[in-house]
C-alpha positions in Angstrom: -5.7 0.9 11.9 -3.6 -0.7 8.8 -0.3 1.1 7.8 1.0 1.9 4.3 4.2 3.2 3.1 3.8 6.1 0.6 6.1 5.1 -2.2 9.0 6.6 -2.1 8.2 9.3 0.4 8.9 6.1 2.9 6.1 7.7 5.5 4.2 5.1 7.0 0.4 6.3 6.7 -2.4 5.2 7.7 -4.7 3.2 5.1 -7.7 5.3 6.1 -7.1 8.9 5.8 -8.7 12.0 5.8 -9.7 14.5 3.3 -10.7 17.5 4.2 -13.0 19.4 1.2 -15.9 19.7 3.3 -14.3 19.0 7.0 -16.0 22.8 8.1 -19.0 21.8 6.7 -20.9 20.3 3.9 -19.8 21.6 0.3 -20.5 25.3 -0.2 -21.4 26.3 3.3 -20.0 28.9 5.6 -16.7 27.1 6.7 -16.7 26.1 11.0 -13.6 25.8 12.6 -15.6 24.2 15.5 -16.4 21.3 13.1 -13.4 21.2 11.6 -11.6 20.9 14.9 -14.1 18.0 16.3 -13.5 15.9 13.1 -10.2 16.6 13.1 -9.8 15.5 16.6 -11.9 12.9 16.5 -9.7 11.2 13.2 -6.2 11.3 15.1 -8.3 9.8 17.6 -9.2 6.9 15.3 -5.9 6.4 14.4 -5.4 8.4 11.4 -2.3 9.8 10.8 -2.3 11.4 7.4 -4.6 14.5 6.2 -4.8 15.9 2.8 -6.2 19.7 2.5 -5.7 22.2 -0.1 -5.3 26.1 -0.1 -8.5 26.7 -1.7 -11.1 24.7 0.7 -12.6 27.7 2.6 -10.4 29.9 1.4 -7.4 28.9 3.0 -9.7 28.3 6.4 -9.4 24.0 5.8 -5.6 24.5 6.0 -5.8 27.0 8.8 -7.8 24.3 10.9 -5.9 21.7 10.4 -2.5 23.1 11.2 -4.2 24.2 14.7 -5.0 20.4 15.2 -1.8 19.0 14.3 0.2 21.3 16.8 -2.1 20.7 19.7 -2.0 17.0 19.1 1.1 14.3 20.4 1.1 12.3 17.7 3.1 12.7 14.7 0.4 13.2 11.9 1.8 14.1 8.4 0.1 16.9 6.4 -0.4 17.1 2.2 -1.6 20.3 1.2 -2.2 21.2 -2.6 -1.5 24.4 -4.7 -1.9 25.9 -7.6 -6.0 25.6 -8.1 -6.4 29.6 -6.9 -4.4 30.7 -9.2 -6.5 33.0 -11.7 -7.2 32.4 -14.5 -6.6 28.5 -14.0 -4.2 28.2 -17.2 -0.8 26.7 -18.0 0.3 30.8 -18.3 -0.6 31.0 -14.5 1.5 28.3 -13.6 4.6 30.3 -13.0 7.5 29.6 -10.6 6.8 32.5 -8.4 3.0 32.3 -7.9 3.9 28.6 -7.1 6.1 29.5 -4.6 3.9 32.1 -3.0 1.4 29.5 -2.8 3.3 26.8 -0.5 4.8 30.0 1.2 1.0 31.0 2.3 0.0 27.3 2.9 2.5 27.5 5.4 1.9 30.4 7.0 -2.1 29.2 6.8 -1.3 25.8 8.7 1.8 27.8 10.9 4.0 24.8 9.5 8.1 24.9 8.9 7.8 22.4 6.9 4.9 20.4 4.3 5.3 17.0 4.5 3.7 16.3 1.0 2.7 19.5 -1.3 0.8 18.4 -4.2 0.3 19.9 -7.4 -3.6 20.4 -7.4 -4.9 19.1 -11.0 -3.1 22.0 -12.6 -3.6 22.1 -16.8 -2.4 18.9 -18.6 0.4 21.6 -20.1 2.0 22.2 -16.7 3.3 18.7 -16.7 5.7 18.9 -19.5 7.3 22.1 -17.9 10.7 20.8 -15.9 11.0 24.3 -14.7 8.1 23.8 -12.4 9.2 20.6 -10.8 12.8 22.2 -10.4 11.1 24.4 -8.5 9.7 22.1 -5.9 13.3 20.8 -5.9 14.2 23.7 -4.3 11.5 24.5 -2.0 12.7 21.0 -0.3 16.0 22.1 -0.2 15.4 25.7 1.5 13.4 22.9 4.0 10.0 24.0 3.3 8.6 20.7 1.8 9.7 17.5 2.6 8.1 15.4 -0.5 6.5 16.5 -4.2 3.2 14.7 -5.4 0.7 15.6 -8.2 -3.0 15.7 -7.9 -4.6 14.4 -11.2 -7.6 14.0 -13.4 -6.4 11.9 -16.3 -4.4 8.7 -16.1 -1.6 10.2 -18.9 -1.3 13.2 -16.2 -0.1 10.9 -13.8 2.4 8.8 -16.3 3.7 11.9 -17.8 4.5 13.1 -14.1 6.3 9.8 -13.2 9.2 11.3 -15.7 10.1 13.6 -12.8 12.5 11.8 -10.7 11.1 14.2 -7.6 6.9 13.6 -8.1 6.8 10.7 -4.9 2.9 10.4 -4.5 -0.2 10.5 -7.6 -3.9 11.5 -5.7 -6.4 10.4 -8.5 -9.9 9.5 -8.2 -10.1 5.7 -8.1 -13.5 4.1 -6.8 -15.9 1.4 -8.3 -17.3 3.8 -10.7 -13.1 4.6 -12.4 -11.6 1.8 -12.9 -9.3 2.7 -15.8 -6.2 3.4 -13.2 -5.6 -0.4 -12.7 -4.6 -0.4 -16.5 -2.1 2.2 -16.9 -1.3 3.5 -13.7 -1.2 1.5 -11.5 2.0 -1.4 -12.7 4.0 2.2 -13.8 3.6 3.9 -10.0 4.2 0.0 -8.4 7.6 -0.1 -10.6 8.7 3.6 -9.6 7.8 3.3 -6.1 5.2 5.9 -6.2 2.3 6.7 -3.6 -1.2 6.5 -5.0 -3.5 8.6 -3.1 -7.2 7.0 -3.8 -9.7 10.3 -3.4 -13.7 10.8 -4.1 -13.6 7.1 -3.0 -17.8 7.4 -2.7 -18.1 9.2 -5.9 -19.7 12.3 -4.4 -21.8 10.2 -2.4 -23.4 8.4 -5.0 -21.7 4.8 -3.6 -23.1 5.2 -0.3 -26.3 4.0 -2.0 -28.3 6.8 0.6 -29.5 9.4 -2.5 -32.4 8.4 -4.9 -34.2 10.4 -8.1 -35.4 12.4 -5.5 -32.7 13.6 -3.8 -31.5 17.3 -3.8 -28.6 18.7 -3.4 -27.6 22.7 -2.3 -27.4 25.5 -5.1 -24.1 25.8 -4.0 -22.7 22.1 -3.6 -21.1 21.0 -6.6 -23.2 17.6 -6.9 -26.0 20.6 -8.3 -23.8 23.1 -10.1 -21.1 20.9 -11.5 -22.7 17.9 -12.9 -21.6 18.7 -16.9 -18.4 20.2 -15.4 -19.3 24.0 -15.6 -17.1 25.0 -13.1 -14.1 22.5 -13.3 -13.5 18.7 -14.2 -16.8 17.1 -14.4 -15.0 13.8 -13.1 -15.2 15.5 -9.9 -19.1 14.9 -9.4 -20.2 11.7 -9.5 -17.3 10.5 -11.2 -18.5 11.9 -14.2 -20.9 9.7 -14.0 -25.0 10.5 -15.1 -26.7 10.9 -12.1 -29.5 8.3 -12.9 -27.0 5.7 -14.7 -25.3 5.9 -11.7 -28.2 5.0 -9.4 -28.9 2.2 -11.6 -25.5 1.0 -11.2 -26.4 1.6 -7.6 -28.8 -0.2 -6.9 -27.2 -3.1 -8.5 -24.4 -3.1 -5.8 -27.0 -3.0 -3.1 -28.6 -6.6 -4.6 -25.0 -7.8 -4.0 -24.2 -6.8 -0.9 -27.8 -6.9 0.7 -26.6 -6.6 4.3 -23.4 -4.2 4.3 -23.2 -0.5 4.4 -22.5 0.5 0.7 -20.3 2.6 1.6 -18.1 0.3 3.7 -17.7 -1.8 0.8 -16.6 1.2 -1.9 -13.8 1.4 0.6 -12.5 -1.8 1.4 -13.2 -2.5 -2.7 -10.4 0.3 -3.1 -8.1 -0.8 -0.2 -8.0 -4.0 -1.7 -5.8 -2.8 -4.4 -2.0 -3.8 -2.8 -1.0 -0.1 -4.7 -3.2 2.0 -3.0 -1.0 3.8 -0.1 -4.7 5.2 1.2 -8.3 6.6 1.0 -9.1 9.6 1.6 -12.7 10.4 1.8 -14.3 13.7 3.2 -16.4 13.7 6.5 -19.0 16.7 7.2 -19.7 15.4 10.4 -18.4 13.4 12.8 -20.4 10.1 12.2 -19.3 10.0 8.2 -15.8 10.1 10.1 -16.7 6.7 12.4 -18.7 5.1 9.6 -15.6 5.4 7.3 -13.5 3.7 9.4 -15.7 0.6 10.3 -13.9 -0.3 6.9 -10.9 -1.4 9.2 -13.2 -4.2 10.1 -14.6 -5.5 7.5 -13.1 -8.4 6.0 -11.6 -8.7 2.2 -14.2 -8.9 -0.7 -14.2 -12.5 -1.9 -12.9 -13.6 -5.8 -16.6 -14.0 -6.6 -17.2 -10.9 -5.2 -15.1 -8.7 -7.3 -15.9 -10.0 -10.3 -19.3 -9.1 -9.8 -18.1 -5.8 -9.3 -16.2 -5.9 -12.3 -19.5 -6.5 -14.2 -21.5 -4.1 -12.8 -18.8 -1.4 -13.8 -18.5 -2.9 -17.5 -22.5 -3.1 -18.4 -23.3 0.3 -16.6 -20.5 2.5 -16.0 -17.5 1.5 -18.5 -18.4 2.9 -22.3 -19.1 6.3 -20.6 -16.2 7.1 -18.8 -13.5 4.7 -19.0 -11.4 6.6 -22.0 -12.6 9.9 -20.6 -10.1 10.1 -17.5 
């Protein structure tokens, strides 16, 4: 496993990493802890050392799973949790001081923690960025010793630069894969000159860039790849990438022509690590063989020049003039 330092956080983490949306299961099933625990396991095995959760998957169950893990386990594994997503309704008027701070005080009593290594703001309304008193709050949360390090968890690249302003926001999560692109722009030189952490997530967008689903594919009533694909329940850059389905496979099976003879997915990832200001990937694992397929990646070697550029113009004839100024 590769090591990364997470801007100015200074933790060494590992370039593979773990999300855990669906670790209990796949998205919108009953949550199991057994699961949970085996893929949890099974990553610290692999030599991962750095898992993001969030109070809201299962309910506060994710967080409850993995804080079991982490103090069974040796090794020094650093946790991100996020907050601020359950609070109801999801406005800027929700986004007070002391729901926040009853949220990272139930994270930690979820996970059975002291302390947060990296509490993230979880894609909170563009308004709550240009509210000081809600950073100044996470100021003193580290201070009383309950987190160790602020980040923000984004959906829009002028999220992200607005919340480099705070002198205290040390890590960005954004979704950055072959299908979103615009972060290389904008983001990326800003966070490289302010030492911040860039937290690469949906990395497979949704599963669409393991090239495995097809017209014919179906998904769950209650997995957001069915319900959420025109954003009626949050972001639609969640799904796909905000990307339509069938442009998408298109896209797809474009990809596949270039890299006949290597797991699609395998390449998303290394695509992504190859950025130098990527601290890590995080994608999700329902099982534990997702877990080991991911990371193979540690294996494989860099893309070549030609390779990316090929890349590049896949992205710009099929995916660009849809959703490159959206996020």
């Amino acid at each position: 496993m590769n090591f990364r330092t997470l801007g100015k956080t200074n933790l060494r983490i590992s370039e593979i990493s773990l999300g855990t949306w669906q670790v209990g299961g796949k998205w919108g099933s009953n949550f199991s802890h057994q699961n949970a625990e085996n893929i949890l396991n099974k990553a610290i095995d692999g030599g991962i050392n750095f898992i993001d959760t969030a109070d809201v998957y299962g309910d506060g169950e994710s967080e409850k799973a993995v804080g079991k893990v982490i103090k069974s386990r040796s090794e020094k594994v650093y946790v991100a949790t996020k907050c601020g997503r359950k609070l109801s309704p999801h406005v800027n008027e929700s986004y007070t001081v002391t729901a926040l701070r009853k949220c990272v005080e139930d994270s930690l009593k979820n996970m059975d923690l002291e302390t947060i290594d990296l509490i993230q703001l979880h894609c909170p309304p563009t308004e709550v960025y240009y509210r000081p008193e809600i950073f100044e709050l996470f100021g003193q949360l580290k201070q009383e010793g309950k987190i160790q390090n602020l980040g923000v968890s984004i959906e829009k690249v002028e999220e992200g630069i607005k919340a480099m302003e705070y002198p205290n926001v040390c890590a960005i999560q954004l979704i950055y894969n072959i299908f979103r692109q615009r972060p290389q722009e904008l983001l990326f030189p800003l966070a490289q000159k302010n030492n911040i952490g860039l937290i690469a997530r949906v990395p497979l967008a949704s599963g669409l860039l393991t090239g495995k689903f097809s017209k014919e594919t179906t998904f769950d009533k209650d997995d957001h790849r069915f319900f959420n694909r025109n954003g009626e329940a949050f972001d639609k850059g969640e799904t796909f990438s905000g990307i339509n389905y069938d442009k998408g496979l298109q896209a797809v099976d474009e990809l596949k022509k270039l890299f006949p003879n290597t797991s699609l997915a395998l390449i998303a990832l290394k695509w992504i690590l190859q950025a130098p200001e990527i601290s890590c990937v995080i994608p999700g694992a329902s099982n534990i063989a997702q877990l080991e397929s991911n990371l193979q990646v540690e294996q494989l070697s860099d893309l070549k020049e030609e390779e990316m550029r090929s890349i590049k113009e896949i992205y710009d004839y099929n995916i660009k003039k849809e959703v490159h100024q959206r996020w």
